[in-house]
C-alpha positions in Angstrom: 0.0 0.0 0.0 1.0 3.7 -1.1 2.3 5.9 1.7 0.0 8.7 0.6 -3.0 5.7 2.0 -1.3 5.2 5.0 -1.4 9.4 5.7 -5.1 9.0 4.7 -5.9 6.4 7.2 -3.7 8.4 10.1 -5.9 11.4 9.2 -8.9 9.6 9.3 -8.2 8.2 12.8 -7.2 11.3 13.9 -10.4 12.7 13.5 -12.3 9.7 14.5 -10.7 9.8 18.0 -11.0 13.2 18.7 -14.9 12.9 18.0 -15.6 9.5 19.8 -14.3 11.1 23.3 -18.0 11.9 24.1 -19.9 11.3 21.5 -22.0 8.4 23.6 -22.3 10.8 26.1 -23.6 13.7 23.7 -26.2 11.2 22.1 -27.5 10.1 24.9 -27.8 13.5 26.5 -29.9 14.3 23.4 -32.2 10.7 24.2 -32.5 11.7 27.3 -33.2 15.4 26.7 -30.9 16.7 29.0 -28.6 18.4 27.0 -26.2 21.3 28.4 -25.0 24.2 26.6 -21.4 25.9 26.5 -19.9 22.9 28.4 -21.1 19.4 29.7 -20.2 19.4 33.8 -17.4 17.6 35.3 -19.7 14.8 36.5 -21.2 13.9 33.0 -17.7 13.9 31.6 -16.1 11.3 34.4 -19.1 9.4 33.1 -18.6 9.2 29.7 -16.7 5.6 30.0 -13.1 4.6 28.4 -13.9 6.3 25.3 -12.6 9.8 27.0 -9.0 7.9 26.6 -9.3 7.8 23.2 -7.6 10.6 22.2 -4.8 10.4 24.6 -4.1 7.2 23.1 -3.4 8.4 20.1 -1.5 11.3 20.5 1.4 8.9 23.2 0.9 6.2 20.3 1.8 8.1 17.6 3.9 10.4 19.5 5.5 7.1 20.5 5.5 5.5 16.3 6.9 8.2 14.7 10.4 8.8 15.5 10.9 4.7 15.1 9.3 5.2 11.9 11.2 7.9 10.5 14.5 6.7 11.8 14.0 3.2 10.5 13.7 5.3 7.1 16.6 6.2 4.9 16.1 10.0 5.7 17.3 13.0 3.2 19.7 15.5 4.7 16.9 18.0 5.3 14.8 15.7 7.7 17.8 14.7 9.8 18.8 18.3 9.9 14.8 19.7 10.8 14.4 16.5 13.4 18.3 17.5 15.2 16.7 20.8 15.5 13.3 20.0 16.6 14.8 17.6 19.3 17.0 20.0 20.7 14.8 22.8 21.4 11.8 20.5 22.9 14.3 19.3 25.2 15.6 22.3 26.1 11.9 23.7 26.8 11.2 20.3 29.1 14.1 21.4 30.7 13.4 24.2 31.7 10.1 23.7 32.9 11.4 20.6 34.7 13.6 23.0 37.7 10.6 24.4 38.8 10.1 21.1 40.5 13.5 20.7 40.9 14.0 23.6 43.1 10.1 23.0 44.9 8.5 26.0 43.3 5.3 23.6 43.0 4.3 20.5 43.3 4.8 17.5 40.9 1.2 16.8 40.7 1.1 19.6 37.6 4.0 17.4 35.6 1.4 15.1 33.8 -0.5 18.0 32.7 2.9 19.1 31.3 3.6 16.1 29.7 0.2 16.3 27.8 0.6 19.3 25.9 4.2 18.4 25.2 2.9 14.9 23.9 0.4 16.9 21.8 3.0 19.7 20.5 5.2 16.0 19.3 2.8 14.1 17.6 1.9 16.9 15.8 5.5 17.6 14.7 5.4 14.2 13.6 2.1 14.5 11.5 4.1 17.7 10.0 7.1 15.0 9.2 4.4 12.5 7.9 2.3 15.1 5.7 4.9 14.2 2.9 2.5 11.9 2.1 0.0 14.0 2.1 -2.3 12.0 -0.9 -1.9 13.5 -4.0 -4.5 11.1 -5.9 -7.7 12.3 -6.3 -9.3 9.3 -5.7 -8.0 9.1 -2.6 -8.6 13.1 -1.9 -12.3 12.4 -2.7 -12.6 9.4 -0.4 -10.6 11.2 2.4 -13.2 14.1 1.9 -16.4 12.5 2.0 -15.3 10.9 5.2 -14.5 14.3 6.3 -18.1 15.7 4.9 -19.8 12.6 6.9 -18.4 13.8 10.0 -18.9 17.0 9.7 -22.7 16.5 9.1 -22.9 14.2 11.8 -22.0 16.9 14.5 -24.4 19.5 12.5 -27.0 17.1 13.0 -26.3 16.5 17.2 -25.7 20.3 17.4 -29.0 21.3 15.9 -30.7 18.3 18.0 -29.3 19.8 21.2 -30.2 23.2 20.1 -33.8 22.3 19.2 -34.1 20.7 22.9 -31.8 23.4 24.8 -33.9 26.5 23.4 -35.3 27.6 19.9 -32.4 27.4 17.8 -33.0 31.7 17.0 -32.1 31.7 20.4 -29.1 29.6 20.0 -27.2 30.9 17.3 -28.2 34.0 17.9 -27.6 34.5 21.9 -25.4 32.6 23.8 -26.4 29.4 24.1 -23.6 27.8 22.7 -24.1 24.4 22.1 -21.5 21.5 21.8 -22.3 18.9 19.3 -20.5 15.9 20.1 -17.9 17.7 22.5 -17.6 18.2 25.6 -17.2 22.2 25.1 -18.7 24.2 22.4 -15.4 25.9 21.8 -13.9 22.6 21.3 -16.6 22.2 18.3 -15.8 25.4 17.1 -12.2 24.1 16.5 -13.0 21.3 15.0 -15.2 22.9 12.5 -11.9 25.3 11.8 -10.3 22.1 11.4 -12.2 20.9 8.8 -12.2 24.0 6.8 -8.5 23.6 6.7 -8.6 20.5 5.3 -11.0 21.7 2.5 -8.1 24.1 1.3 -5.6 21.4 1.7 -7.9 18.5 -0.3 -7.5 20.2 -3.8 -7.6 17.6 -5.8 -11.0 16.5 -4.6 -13.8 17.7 -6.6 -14.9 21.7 -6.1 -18.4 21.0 -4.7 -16.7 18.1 -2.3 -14.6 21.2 -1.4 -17.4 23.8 -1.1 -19.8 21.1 0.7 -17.0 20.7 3.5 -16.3 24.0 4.2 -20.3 24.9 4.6 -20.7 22.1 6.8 -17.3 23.8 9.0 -19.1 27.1 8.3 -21.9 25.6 10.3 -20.5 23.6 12.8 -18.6 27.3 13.6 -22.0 29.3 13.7 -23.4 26.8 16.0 -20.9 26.7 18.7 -21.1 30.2 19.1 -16.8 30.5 18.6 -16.4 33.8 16.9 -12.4 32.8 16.0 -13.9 29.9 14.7 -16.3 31.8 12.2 -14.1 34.4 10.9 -11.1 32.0 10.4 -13.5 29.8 8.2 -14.3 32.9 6.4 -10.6 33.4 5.7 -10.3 30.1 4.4 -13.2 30.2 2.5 -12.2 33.4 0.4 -8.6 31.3 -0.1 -11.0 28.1 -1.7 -13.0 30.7 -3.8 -10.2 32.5 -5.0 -8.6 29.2 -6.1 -11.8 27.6 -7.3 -12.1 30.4 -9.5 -8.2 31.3 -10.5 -8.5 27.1 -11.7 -11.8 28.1 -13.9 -10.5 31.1 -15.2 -8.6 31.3 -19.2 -5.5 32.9 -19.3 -6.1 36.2 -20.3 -8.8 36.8 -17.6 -6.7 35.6 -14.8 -4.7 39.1 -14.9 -8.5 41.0 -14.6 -9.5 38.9 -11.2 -6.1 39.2 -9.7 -6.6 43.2 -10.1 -10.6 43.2 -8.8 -10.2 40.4 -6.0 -8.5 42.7 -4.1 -11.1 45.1 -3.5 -13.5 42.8 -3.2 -11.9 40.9 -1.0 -11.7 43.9 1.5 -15.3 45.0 0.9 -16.6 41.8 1.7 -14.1 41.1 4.7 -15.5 44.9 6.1 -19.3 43.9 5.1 -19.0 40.0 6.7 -17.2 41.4 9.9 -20.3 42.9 10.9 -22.8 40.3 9.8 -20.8 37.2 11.2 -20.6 38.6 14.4 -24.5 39.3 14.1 -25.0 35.8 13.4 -22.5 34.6 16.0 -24.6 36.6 18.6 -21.7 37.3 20.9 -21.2 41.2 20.1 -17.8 42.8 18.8 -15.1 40.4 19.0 -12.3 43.3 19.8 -14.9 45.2 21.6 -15.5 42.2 24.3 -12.4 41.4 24.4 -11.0 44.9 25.7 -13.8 44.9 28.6 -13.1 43.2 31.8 -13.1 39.7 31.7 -11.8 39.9 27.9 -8.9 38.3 26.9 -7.2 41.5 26.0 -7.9 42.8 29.3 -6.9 39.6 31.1 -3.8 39.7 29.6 -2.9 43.1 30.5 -3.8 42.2 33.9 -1.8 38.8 34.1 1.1 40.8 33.1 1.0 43.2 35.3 0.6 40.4 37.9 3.8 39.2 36.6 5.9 42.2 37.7 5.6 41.0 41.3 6.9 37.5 40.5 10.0 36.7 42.3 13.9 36.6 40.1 14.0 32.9 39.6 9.8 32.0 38.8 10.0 34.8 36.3 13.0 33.6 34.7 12.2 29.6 34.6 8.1 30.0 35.4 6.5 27.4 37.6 6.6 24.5 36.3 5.3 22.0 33.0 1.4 22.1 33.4 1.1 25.4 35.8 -2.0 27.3 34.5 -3.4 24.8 31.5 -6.8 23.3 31.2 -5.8 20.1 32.0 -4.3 21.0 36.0 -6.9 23.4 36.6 -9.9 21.2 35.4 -8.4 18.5 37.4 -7.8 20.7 40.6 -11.8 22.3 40.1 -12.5 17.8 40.3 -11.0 17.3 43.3 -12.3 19.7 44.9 -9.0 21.9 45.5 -9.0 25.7 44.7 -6.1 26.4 41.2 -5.7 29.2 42.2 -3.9 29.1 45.9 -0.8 27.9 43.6 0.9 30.8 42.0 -0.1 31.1 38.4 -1.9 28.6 38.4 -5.2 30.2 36.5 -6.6 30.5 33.1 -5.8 33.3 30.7 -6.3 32.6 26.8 -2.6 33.2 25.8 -0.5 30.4 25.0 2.3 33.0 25.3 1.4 33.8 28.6 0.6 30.5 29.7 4.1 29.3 28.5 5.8 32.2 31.2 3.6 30.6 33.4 5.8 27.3 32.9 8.7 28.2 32.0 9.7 31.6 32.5 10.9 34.2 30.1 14.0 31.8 29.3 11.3 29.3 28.0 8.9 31.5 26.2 12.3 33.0 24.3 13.4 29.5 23.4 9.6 28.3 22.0 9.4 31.6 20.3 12.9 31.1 18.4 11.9 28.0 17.2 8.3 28.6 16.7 9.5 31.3 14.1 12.6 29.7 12.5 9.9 26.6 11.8 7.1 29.2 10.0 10.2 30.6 8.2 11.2 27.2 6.6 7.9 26.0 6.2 6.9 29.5 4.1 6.9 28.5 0.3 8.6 30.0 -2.5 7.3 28.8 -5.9 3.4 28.3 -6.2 0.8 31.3 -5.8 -1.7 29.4 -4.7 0.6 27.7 -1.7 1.5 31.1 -0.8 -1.9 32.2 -0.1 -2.2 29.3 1.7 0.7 29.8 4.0 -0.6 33.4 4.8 -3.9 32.6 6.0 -2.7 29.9 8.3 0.2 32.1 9.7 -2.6 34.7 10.3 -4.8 32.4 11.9 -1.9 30.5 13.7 -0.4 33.7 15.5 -4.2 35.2 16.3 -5.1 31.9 17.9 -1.7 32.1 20.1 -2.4 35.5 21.8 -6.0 34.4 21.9 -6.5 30.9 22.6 -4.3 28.4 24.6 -3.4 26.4 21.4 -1.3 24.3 22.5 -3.9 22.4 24.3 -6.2 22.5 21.2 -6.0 19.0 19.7 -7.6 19.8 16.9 -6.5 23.2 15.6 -2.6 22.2 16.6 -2.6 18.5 14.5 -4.5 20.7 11.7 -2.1 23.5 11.4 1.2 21.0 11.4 -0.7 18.8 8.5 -1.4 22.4 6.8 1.9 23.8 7.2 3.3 20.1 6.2 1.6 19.8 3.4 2.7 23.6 2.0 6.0 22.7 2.4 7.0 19.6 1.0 4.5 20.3 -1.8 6.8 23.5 -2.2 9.9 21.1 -2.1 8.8 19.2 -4.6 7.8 21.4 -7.1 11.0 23.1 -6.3 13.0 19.8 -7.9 10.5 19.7 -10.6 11.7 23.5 -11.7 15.2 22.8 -11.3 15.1 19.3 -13.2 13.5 21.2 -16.4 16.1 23.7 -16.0 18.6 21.7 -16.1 17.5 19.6 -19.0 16.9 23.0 -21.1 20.5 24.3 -20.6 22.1 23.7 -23.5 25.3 21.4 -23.4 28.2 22.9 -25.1 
């Protein structure tokens, strides 16, 4: 079997995994009519049965399978030079957020949440390493898709059930009764409806309604969980997939007129859909609500002016792997215990800020080094269409780290390594292609 099916399947189960958590639990909440909105409670969710571990499973399995694989591989020059790198600066950033405990700043019981996001952040380099297989077949594209669509629909379909039983579904979408499909958390669905919009950009060899279909259905999925990111970003993407869709249809001579008028457009619509997404979002001014108290904006200007208190050594090295993620404070909130009697240890929506929180300013300079050095290799250089690509995701990519603790997202961070994968040895290889007909055309003297 074809590498590019193997890639296929991994995405497939990928998705699969991340849905199945609490699905059961979500379906029977809608049999029962008890469904919840914005998030399901603690207690449903320690109910939800050994499907929860799915996930997990799959991010230490693969996390686990792909450095055997790709060492076992005869490897170019270029992927023993990116996996030296990569391997240095994760352990450097393990490292330092390991002397917190070293030196009894806190307690070890935040390591294992550590250890999740950092197992998350390596699988997903490894999906990024794999994504050189990214199928280039369309059969396989369309297949791949379809599954994708079927998905997609599914969660539609338990999102408008538990809206029609929650409240009328005006109310909703248009309030904030946020619903969560088959989730535990509707921002969690909102995610994974970005997710599958990336994938619509990525799939272009599948056929342009597949495409279109896919993207609607994310559209959807978006609107319903009430995530405003989520909405706009699919909007972004979806102007990318029209533009192409339509540069593909286009003749030659007329390509040269759209290029000139999409601009324009493009703004006009962007100004014109800013106001009516938010409408249909029903959560006000995304900048706006942000900037009040309790905003993300404001909570960040606040956590850093908390920070100015911190002592020499946790401001230098942070508190600790884990200190101030989802995972150690929904754990703590479990058992009963107060997060926020440990220093730090609280919730703002700034994976920056969150990464100070662990390890330090020392840490947060080493992740940002590499972080930028990576979207700087990955960045293509030869096709248009790639380009626009690249730019959408880095947009969407650096908005969702001052906004969003993304390294916790599964779905946004595996999506965004696939996407940035796929750009770039797609970029590589059409590279060789150039330089192979240039050579052949050089005439031999």
């Amino acid at each position: 079997m074809r590498q590019s099916h193997y890639f296929a399947y991994i995405v497939a189960a990928l998705f699969i995994v991340g849905m199945a958590q609490y699905a059961p639990l979500a379906i029977d909440s809608i049999v029962r009519g008890n469904v919840q909105l914005w998030t399901v409670d603690s207690g449903a969710l320690d109910g939800a049965g050994p499907t929860r571990y799915l996930k997990d499973l799959f991010v230490f399995g693969f996390g686990a399978y792909w450095p055997i694989a790709i060492f076992r591989r005869r490897q170019t020059g270029e992927i023993s030079e990116i996996c030296t790198f990569y391997f240095i600066w994760i352990a450097t950033i393990v490292s330092i957020g390991l002397i917190a405990f070293v030196a009894e700043l806190s307690p070890a019981l935040f390591l294992p949440a550590g250890i999740r996001w950092v197992m998350l952040l390596h699988c997903s380099f490894g999906l990024f390493l794999f994504s050189k297989d990214f199928p280039q077949a369309p059969a396989v594209q369309r297949r791949l898709i379809i599954l994708l669509l079927v998905f997609s629909v599914l969660n539609v379909y338990v999102a408008n059930k538990q809206a029609s039983l929650g409240a009328s579904l005006s109310h909703v979408v248009l309030v904030q009764g946020r619903v969560t499909g088959v989730f535990s958390n509707a921002g969690i669905a909102g995610m994974f409806g970005l997710a599958l919009a990336i994938f619509s950009v990525l799939l272009d060899c599948a056929r342009g309604w597949q495409r279109i279909a896919l993207i609607t259905s994310a559209f959807m999925t978006a609107l319903l969980s009430g995530t405003r990111f989520a909405v706009i970003s699919i909007a972004l993407l979806a102007a990318v997939l029209c533009w192409e869709l339509i540069a593909n249809g286009a003749e030659r001579s007329r390509k040269m007129l759209l290029t000139v008028f999409i601009i324009p457009f493009a703004l006009a619509a962007a100004a014109a859909g800013y106001v009516s997404l938010m409408a249909a979002a029903g959560r006000g001014d995304i900048v706006g609500s942000q900037l009040e108290k309790g905003g993300r904006i404001s909570n960040a200007v606040t956590t850093l002016s908390d920070l100015e208190n911190a002592d020499l050594d946790e401001l230098f090295v942070g508190r600790g792997l884990g200190v101030g993620t989802n995972t150690a404070v929904g754990y703590l909130q479990a058992s009963g215990v107060d997060p926020k009697q440990f220093r730090f240890n609280w919730l703002i929506d700034n994976a920056f800020i969150t990464l100070i929180f662990q390890t330090g300013i020392a840490g947060l300079l080493v992740f940002a080094s590499g972080m930028f050095a990576f979207l700087s290799k990955v960045r293509p250089r030869w096709n248009r269409h790639l380009k626009a690509r690249y730019w959408a995701l880095l947009v969407i990519t650096l908005v969702t780290f001052n906004g969003g603790n993304v390294l916790e997202h599964y779905f946004l961070l595996t999506s965004f390594f696939v996407g940035f994968g796929t750009l770039f040895w797609r970029d590589r290889r059409e590279a060789r292609t150039v330089t192979a007909v240039s050579a052949r055309r050089i005439p031999r003297t």
